[in-house]
C-alpha positions as a Markdown table, in Angstrom:
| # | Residue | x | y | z |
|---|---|---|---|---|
| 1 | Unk | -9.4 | 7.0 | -6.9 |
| 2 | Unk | -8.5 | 7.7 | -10.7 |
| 3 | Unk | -4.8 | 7.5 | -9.4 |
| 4 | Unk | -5.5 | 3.6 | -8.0 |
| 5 | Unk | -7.4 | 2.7 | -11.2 |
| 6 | Unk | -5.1 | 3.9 | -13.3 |
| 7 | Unk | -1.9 | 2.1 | -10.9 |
| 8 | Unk | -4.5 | -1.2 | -11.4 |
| 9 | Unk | -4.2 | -0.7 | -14.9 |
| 10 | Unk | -7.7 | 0.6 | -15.6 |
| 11 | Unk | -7.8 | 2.7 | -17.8 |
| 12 | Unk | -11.2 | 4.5 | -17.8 |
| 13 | Unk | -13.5 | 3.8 | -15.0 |
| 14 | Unk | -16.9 | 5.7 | -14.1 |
| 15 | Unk | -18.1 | 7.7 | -10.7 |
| 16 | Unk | -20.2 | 4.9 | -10.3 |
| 17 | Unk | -17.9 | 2.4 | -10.6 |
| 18 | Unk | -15.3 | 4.4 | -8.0 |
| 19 | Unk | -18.6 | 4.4 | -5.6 |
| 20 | Unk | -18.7 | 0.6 | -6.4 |
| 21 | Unk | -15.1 | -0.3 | -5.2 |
| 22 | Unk | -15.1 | 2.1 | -2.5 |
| 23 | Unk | -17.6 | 0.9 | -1.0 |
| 24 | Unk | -15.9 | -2.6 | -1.5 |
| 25 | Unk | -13.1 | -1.8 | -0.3 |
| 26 | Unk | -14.1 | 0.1 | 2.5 |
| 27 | Unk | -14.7 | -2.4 | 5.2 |
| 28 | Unk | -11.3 | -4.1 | 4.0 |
| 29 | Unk | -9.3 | -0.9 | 4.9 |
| 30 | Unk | -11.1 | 0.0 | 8.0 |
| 31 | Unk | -9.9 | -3.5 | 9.2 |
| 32 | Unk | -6.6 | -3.9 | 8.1 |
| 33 | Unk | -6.1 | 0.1 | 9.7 |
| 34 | Unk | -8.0 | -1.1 | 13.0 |
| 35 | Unk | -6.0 | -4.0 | 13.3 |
| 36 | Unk | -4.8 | -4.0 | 17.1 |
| 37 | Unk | -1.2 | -3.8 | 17.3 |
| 38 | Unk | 1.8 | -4.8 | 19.9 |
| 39 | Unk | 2.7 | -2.0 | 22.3 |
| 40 | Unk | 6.3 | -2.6 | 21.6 |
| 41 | Unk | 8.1 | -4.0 | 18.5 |
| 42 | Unk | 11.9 | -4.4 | 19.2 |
| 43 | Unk | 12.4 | -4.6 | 16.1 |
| 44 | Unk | 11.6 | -2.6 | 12.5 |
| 45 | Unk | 11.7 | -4.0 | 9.0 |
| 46 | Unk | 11.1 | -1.8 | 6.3 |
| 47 | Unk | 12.1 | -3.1 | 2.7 |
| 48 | Unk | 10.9 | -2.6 | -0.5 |
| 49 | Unk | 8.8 | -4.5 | -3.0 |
| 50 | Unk | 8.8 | -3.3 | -6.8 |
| 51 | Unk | 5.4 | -4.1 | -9.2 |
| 52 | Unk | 4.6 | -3.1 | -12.4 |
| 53 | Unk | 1.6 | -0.5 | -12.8 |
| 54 | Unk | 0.3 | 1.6 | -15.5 |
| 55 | Unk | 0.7 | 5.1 | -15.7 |
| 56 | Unk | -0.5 | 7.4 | -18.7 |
| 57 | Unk | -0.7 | 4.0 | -21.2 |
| 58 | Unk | 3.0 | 3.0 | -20.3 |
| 59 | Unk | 3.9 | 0.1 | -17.8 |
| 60 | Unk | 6.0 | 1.3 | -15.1 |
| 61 | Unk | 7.7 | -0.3 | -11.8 |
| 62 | Unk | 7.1 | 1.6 | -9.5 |
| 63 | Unk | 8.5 | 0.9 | -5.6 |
| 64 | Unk | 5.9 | -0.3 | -2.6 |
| 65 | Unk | 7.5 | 0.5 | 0.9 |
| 66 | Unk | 6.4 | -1.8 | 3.7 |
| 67 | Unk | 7.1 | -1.6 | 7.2 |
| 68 | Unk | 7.2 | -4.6 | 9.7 |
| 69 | Unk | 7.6 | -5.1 | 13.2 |
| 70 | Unk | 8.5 | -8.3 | 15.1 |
| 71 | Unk | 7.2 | -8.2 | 18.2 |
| 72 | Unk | 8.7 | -10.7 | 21.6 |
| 73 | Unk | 7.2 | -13.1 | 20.2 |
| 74 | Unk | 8.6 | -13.2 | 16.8 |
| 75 | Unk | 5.5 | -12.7 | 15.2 |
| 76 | Unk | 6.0 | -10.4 | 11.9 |
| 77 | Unk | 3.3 | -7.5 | 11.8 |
| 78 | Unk | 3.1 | -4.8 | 8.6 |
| 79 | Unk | 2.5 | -1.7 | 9.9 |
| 80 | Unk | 2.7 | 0.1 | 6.6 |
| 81 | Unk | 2.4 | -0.1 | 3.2 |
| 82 | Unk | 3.4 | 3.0 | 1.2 |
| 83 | Unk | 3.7 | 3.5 | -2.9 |
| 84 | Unk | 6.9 | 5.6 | -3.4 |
| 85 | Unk | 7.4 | 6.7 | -7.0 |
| 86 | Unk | 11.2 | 7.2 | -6.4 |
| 87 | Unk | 13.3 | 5.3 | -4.3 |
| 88 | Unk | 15.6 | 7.6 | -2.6 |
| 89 | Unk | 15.5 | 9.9 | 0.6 |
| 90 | Unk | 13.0 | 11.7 | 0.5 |
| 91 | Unk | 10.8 | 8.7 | 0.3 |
| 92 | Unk | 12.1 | 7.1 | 2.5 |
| 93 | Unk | 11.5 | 9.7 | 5.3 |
């Protein structure tokens, strides 16, 4: 959690305020992961999306992967969203 405050900007934050946003956050992740998805997507997106963050009391950009599909119906699902602090290969895989 330190790792997301600190990507968030924060720069300090408490065990009780990590309890807090987990428990905030929790229900929003267990939906978003539980979302029911198409059986078949013909086709795959995956792109990137840069943002700044902080990272030891410097601003950095660091690189967000997210993958789509686009189902028979054209409708544009993300099936993943993935911080990558490099873009190259390795990431990638």
């Amino acid at each position: 959690m330190e790792i997301l405050a600190r990507f968030l900007g924060i720069e300090s934050i408490s065990a009780a305020q990590v309890s807090e946003i987990n428990k905030a956050l929790s229900p929003q992740v267990d939906f978003f992961r539980n979302l029911p998805l198409e059986s078949e997507y013909p086709f795959l997106w995956i792109d990137v999306l840069y943002e700044k963050a902080k990272e030891d009391g410097r601003v950095i950009s660091i690189a967000l992967m997210i993958a789509y599909g686009i189902n028979r119906e054209g409708k544009r699902d993300i099936l993943a969203i993935e911080p990558m602090y490099e873009e190259r290969e390795e990431s990638w895989r």
